[in-house]
C-alpha positions as CSV (number, residue, x, y, z in Angstrom):
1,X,27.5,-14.6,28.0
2,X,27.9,-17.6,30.2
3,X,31.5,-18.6,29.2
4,X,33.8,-18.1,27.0
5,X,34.0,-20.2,23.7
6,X,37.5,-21.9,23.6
7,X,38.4,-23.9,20.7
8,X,40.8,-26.2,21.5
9,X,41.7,-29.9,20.3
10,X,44.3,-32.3,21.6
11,X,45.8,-32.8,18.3
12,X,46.6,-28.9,18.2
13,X,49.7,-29.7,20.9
14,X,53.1,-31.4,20.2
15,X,56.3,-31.9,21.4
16,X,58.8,-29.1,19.2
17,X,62.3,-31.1,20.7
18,X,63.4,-27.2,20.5
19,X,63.6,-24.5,22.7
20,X,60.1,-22.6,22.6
21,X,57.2,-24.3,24.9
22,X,54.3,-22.9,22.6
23,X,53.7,-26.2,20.5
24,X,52.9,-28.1,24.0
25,X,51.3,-24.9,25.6
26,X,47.6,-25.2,24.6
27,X,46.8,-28.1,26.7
28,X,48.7,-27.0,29.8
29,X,47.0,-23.3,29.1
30,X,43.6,-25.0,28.9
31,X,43.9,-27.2,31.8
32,X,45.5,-24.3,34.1
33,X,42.0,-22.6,33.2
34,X,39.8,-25.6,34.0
35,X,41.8,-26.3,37.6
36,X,41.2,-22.0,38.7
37,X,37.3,-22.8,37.3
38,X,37.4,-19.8,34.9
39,X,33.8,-20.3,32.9
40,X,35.0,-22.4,29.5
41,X,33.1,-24.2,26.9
42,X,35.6,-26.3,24.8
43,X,34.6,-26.0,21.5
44,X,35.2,-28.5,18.1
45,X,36.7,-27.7,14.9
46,X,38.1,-28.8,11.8
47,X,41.9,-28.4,11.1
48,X,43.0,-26.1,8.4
49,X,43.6,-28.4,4.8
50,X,46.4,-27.7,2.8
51,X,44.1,-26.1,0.3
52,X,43.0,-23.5,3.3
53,X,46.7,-23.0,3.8
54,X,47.4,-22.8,0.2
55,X,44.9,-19.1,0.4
56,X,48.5,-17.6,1.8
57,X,51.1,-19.7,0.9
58,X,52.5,-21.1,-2.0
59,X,51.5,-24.5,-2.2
60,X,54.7,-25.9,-2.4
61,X,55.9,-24.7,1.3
62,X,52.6,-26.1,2.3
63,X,53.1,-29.3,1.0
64,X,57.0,-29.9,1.7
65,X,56.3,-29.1,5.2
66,X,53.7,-30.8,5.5
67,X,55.4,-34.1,4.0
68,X,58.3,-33.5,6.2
69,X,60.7,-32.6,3.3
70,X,61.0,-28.8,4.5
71,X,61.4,-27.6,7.9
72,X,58.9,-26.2,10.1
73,X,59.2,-23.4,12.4
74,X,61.3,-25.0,14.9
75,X,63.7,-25.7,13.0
76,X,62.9,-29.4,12.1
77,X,61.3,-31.5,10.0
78,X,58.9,-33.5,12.3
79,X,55.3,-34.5,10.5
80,X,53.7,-34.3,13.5
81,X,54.8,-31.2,14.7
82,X,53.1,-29.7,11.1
83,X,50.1,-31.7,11.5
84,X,49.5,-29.8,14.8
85,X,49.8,-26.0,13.2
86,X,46.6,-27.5,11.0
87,X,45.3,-28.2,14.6
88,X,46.3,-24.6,15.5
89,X,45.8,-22.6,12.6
90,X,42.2,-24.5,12.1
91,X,41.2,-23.2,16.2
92,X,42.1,-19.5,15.2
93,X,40.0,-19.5,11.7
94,X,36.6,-21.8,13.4
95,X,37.3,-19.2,17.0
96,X,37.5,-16.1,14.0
97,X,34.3,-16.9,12.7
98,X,32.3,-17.7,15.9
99,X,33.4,-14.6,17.0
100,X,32.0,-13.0,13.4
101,X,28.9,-14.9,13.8
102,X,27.7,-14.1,16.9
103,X,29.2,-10.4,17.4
104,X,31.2,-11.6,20.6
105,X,34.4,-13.2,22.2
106,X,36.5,-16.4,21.3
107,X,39.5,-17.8,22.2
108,X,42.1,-19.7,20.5
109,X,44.8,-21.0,23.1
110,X,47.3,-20.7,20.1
111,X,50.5,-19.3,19.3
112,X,53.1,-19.9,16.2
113,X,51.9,-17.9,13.3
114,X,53.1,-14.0,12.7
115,X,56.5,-14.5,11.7
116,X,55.6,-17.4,9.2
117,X,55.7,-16.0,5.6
118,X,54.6,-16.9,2.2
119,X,56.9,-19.5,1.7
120,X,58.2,-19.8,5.0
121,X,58.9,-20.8,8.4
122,X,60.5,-18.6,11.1
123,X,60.8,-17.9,14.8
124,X,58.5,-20.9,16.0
125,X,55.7,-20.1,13.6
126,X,54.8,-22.7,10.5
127,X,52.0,-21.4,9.0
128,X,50.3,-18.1,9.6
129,X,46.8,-18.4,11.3
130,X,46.3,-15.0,11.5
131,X,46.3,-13.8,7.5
132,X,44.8,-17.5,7.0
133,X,41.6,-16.7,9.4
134,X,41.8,-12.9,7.7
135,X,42.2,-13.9,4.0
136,X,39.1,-16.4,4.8
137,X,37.0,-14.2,6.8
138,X,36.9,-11.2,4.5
139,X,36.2,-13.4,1.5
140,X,33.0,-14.9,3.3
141,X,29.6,-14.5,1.7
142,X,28.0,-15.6,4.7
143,X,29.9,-13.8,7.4
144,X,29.5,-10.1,7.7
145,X,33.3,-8.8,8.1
146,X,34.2,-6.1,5.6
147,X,37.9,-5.4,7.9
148,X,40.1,-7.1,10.2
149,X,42.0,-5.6,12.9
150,X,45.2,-7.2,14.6
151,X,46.4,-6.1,17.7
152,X,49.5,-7.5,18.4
153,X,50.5,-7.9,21.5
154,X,53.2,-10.1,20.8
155,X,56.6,-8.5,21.7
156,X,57.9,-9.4,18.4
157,X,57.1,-8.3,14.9
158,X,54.6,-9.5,13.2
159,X,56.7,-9.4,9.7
160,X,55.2,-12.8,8.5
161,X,51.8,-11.1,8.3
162,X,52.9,-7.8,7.2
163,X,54.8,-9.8,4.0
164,X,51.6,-12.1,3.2
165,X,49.4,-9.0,3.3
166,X,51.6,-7.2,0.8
167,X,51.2,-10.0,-1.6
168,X,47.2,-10.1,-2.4
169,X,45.0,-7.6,-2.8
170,X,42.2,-8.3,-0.1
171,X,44.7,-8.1,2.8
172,X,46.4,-5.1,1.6
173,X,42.5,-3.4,2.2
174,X,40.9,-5.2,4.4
175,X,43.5,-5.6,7.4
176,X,45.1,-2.9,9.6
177,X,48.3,-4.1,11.9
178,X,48.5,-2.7,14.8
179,X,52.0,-4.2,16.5
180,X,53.5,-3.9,20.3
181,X,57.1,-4.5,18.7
182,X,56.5,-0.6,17.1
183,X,56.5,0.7,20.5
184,X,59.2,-1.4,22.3
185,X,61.7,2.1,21.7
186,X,59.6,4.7,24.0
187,X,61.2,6.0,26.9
188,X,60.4,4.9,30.2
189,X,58.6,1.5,29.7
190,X,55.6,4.0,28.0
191,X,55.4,1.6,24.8
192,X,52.5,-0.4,25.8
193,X,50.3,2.1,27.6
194,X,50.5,3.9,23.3
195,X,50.0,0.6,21.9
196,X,47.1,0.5,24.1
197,X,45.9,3.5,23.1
198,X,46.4,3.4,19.4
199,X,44.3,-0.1,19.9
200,X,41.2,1.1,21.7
201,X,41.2,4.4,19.4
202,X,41.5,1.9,16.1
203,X,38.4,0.0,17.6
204,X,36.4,3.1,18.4
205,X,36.8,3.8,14.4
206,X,36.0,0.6,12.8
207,X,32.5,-0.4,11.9
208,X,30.5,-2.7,13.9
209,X,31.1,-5.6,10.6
210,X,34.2,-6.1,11.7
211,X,36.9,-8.2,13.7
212,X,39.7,-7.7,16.2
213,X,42.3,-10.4,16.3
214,X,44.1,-9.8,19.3
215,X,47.4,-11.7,19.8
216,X,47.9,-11.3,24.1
217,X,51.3,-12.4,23.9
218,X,53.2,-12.7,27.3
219,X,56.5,-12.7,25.8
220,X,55.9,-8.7,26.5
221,X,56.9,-9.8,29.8
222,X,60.2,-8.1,31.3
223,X,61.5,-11.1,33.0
224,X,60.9,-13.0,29.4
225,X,64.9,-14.6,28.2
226,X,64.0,-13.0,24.7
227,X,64.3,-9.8,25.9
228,X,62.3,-7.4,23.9
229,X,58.8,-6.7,26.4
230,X,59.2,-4.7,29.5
231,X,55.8,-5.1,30.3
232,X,55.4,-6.2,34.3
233,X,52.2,-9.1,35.0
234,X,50.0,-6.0,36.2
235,X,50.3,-4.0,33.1
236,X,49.9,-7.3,31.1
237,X,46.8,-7.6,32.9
238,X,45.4,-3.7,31.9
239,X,46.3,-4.2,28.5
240,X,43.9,-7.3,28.0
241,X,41.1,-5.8,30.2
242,X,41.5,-2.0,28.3
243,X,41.5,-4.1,24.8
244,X,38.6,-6.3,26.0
245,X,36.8,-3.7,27.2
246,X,36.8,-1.5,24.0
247,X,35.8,-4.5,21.9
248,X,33.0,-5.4,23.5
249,X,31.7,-2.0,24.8
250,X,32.0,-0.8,20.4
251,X,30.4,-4.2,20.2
252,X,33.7,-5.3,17.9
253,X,34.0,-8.9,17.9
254,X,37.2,-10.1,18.8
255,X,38.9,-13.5,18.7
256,X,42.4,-14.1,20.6
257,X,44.5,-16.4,21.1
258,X,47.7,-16.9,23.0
259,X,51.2,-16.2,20.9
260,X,54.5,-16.2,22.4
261,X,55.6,-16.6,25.9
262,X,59.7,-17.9,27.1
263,X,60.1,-18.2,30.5
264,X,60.6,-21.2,32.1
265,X,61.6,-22.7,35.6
266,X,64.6,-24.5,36.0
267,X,62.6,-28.1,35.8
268,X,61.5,-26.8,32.3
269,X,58.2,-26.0,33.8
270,X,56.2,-22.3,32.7
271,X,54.1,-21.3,35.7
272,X,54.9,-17.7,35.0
273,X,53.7,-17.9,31.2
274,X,50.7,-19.9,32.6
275,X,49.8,-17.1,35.2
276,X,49.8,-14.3,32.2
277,X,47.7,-16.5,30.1
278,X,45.1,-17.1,32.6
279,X,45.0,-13.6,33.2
280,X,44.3,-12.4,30.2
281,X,41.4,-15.5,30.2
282,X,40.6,-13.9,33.8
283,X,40.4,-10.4,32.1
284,X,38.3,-11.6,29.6
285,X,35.3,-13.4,31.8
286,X,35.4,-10.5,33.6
287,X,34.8,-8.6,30.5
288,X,32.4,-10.6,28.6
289,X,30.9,-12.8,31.8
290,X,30.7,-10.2,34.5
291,X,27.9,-12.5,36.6
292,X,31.2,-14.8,37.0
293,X,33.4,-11.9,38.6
294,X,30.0,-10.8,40.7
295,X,30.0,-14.4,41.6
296,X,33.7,-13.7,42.9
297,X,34.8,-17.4,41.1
């Protein structure tokens, strides 16, 4: 590969008035990537419709939300802060099936979606990408994906998902969970090298007609104000290159995106959550675009 396919849209980024940075993050995330000349192609999509969301919610908390008559996520009831999770959840599902497609990489500079259930909103997630771009992509005649694997590397638990995928039949077989926030209870900061572990063994097993959706959250940070990662920036940086590098070398195709991420200077800025983000994008050319690390860019 020559770059990574990034599928990222202005519209996808809004102000939440609330105390998570995530619904601004994609452009700052994109544009930190551009200015350190990681090799990017910005990609177009189509947002998600209400009868996309509708595949894993009821229609009702689809529409309310979206009308502004229920709150979202963060706690209010802003249209435009909705319209953007189309924006977002529409990047994941078009990055999902490139990925399918063409038996590589994608990235969706995302986040909001795993604690979102059926018919609701929670923890700074709306709607929920990730069983929307599963429910979709397993259902596809014309993309070859019999399961989906998520790897979670969110610090949190990824209950939203874990609730939709009880409710309908082709999630409940076709998508395995595999979740950082099982492991934040081993002794002596040990939970992510397992979770890594578990991950790349779970890749080695599943069929080449599959997909990895990996959530590189850098809320697994120890310094993040949520408190449940205890992950430092180096070991942030093994877990995306040991993921990457099982995906591609079982020729898996995997789409990520960018999930949660807290801490923030005191001017409001997040140059630390931009540093783990970019390194995961860093681990990722170096991965799938290794004439770009030879290059020494």
């Amino acid at each position: 590969m020559q770059s990574i396919p990034v599928f990222y849209d202005g519209r996808m980024v809004a102000d939440s008035r609330g105390y998570s940075p995530s619904a601004a993050k994609p452009k700052q995330v994109v544009e930190d990537w551009q200015a350190h000349s990681l090799p990017i192609e910005i990609r177009q999509f189509e947002p998600a419709t209400g009868s996309n969301l509708s595949r894993v919610h009821s229609k009702r908390f689809v529409t309310n939300v979206l009308r502004g008559i229920e709150r979202n996520g963060h706690g209010n009831k802003i249209v435009e802060i909705a319209e953007s999770c189309r924006y977002t959840c529409g990047s994941l599902l078009a990055a999902a099936q490139h990925a399918v497609e063409f038996g590589s990489v994608a990235c969706s500079p995302s986040s909001g979606f795993h604690h979102a259930g059926y018919d609701s909103a929670a923890g700074f997630c709306t709607f929920n990408g990730i069983a929307l771009a599963a429910s979709l992509i397993l259902q596809s005649d014309r993309l070859p994906c019999e399961t989906v694997l998520l790897l979670d590397g969110d610090a949190h638990d990824p209950d939203g998902v874990r609730e939709i995928r009880d409710r309908f039949e082709v999630l409940r077989s076709g998508l395995q969970i595999i979740a950082m926030s099982d492991y934040n209870d081993e002794p002596n900061g040990q939970g992510f090298r397992q979770f890594v572990s578990d991950s790349i063994a779970a890749i080695e097993l599943f069929p080449a007609n599959s997909l990895v959706i990996y959530q590189a959250g850098a809320d697994a940070h120890i310094d993040d104000p949520l408190h449940a990662g205890s992950m430092t920036t180096e070991e942030l940086r093994e877990r995306d290159m040991w993921i990457f590098t099982a995906a591609q070398c079982s020729k898996i195709p995997l789409v990520w995106n960018l999930a949660g991420g807290y801490q923030r200077d005191h001017d409001g800025s997040i140059p630390r959550v931009l540093e783990i983000h970019r390194n995961t994008m860093s681990a990722c050319c170096e991965v799938y675009c290794p004439q770009h690390a030879e290059k020494g860019v």
